[in-house]
N, C-alpha and C positions, 0 to 999 in steps of 0.2 A: 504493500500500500504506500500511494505517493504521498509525505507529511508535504502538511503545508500549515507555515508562521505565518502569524499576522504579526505586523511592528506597531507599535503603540502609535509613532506618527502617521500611521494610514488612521487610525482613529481620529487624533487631533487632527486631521489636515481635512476630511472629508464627512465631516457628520453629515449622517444621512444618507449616504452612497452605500455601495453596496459593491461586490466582488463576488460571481459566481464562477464555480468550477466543474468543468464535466471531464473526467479520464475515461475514457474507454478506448479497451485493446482488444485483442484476437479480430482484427480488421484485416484488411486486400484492399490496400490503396495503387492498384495498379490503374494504370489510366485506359481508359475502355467506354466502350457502350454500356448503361446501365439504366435502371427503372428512374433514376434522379434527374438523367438527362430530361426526362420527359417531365417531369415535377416544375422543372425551371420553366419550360417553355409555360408551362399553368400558373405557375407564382409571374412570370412576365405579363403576361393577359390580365390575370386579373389583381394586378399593379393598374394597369394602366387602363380599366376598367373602373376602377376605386377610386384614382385620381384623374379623371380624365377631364374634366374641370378646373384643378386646383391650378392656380398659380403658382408660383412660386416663394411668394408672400406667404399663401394659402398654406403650403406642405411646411413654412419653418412656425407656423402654430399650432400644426401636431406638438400631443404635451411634451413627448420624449425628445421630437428634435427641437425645440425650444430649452429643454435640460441640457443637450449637446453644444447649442452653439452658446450658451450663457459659459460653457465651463472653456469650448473654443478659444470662444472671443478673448477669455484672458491672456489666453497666448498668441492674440494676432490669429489664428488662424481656423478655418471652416471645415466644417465635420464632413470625411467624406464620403458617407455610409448617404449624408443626405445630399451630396453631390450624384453617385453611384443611381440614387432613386430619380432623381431630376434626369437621367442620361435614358433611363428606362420606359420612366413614363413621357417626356417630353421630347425625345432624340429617337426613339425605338430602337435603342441598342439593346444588346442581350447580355445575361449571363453570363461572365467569363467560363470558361474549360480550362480548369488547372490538374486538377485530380480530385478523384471523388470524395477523399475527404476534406480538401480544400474546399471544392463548389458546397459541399455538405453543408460548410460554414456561411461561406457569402448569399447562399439560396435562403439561409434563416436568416442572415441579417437582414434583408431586404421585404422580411415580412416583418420581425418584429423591431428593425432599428435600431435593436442594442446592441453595439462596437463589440466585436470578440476575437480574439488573437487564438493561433493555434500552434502548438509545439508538437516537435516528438518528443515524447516521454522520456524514451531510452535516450536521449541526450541530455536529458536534463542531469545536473547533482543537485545533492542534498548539501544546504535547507534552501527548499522552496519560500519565497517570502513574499507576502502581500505589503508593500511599502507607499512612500512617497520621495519622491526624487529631492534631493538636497544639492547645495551649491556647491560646483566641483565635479558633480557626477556627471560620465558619460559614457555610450556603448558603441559597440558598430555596428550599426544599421546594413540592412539586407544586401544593400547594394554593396557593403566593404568599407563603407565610409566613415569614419570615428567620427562620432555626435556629441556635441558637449551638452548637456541637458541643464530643462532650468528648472529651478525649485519647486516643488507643491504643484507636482503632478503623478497620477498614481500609477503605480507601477508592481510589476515584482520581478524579483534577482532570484537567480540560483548560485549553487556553490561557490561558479567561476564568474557570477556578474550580473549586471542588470538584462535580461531577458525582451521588454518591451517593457512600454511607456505608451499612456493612449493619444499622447502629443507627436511621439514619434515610431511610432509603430512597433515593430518585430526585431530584432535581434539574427545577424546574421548565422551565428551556430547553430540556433535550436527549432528553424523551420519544420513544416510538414514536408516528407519529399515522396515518393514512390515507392521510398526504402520504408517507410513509416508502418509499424505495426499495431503502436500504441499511439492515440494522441491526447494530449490537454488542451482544451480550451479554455480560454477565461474570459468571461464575460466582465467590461469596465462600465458600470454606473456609478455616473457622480449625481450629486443628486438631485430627484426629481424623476429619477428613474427609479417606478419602485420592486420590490423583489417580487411580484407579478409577473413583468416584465422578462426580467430576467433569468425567472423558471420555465415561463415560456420561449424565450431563445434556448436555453440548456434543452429543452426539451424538444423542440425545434430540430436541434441538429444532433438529435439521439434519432428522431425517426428518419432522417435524411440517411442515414450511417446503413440505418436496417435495410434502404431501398439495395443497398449492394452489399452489401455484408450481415447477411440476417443472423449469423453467428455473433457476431462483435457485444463485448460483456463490457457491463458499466463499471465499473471498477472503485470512481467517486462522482457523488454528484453535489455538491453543497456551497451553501450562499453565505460568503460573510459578510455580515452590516457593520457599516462605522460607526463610530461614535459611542460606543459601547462606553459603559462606567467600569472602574477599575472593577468593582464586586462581579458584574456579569462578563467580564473578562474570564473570571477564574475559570479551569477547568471543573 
């Protein structure tokens, strides 16, 4: 079983936010034809059946992207989960095709909106940490690129470092690849997003998983909220 820390400053830094986590392994993340493929083209349609109205005004006072771009905006920058949904319903772009546990993840994002990063497990070391970003701190981003990061943003690190960040995304070492057997997701709400939400993402991409991997076993599934008081801290 994967442990996973929470740090006292993801409490003080984000009361009210919340951090879910789904592991599931015994997965075939080979790249292929699957029942998901077909899922996307249905979550497409009726995206853009839901929205086929909306503005763009409109989609940022949905409640959850309204919680995204408040926590954004701090950083200068725009969420792009609701970029991704503007490209779908207003552009008729599709789905990306990465691999079926990658799309697994992007297909629920774009139903329920809540931001979620995904690892392979077996790269990750121990301890797993639910944190927030301090001044000084920085990782390498996907692309190779050493990232300086800015403070009081939330994040988690494993043994050998910061992992992702919902400012800067994923971590070059600990991607999902093809090779990937086990994966973690983490679902980032800051708050305003509530743990509704992001049982329903977690769960979202548990049944996406079963469209090509009907074996594939949950391993963890759990929501940590901030702001907790030291007493409900305790084990």
């Amino acid at each position: 079983m994967l442990q996973i820390e929470v740090n006292g400053r993801f409490h003080q830094t984000f009361p009210g936010g919340h951090v879910g986590v789904l592991l599931i392994g015994n997965v075939d993340n080979r790249k292929r034809p699957t029942p998901l493929d077909e899922k996307k083209r249905e979550i497409e349609a009726r995206l853009r059946e839901k929205f086929a109205d909306f503005s763009r005004a409109d989609l940022l006072e949905l409640e959850i992207l309204q919680a995204y771009r408040d926590y954004y905006k701090q950083f200068k920058k725009t969420y792009h989960v609701q970029l991704q949904l503007e490209s779908i319903v207003h552009k008729g772009k599709s789905l990306p095709s990465v691999s079926p546990l990658v799309d697994a993840n992007f297909a629920a994002e774009l139903e329920s909106l809540v931001l979620t990063a995904g690892h392979d497990a077996d790269l990750l070391e121990p301890p797993i940490t639910i944190d927030a970003t301090q001044e000084g701190d920085e990782f390498i981003q996907m692309n190779g690129s050493p990232q300086p990061l800015k403070p009081g943003d939330m994040m988690m690190s494993d043994g050998q470092g910061i992992i992702c960040t919902i400012i800067y995304g994923q971590d070059k070492r600990t991607p999902i690849t093809p090779k990937t057997r086990r994966a973690l997701y983490v679902a980032y709400a800051p708050v305003g997003v509530g743990v509704t939400a992001v049982q329903q993402q977690l769960n979202l991409i548990h049944e996406n998983i079963l469209l090509f991997s009907p074996e594939a076993a949950v391993e963890l599934l759990k929501i940590y909220p901030a702001g907790l008081s030291d007493q409900e801290r305790q084990p």
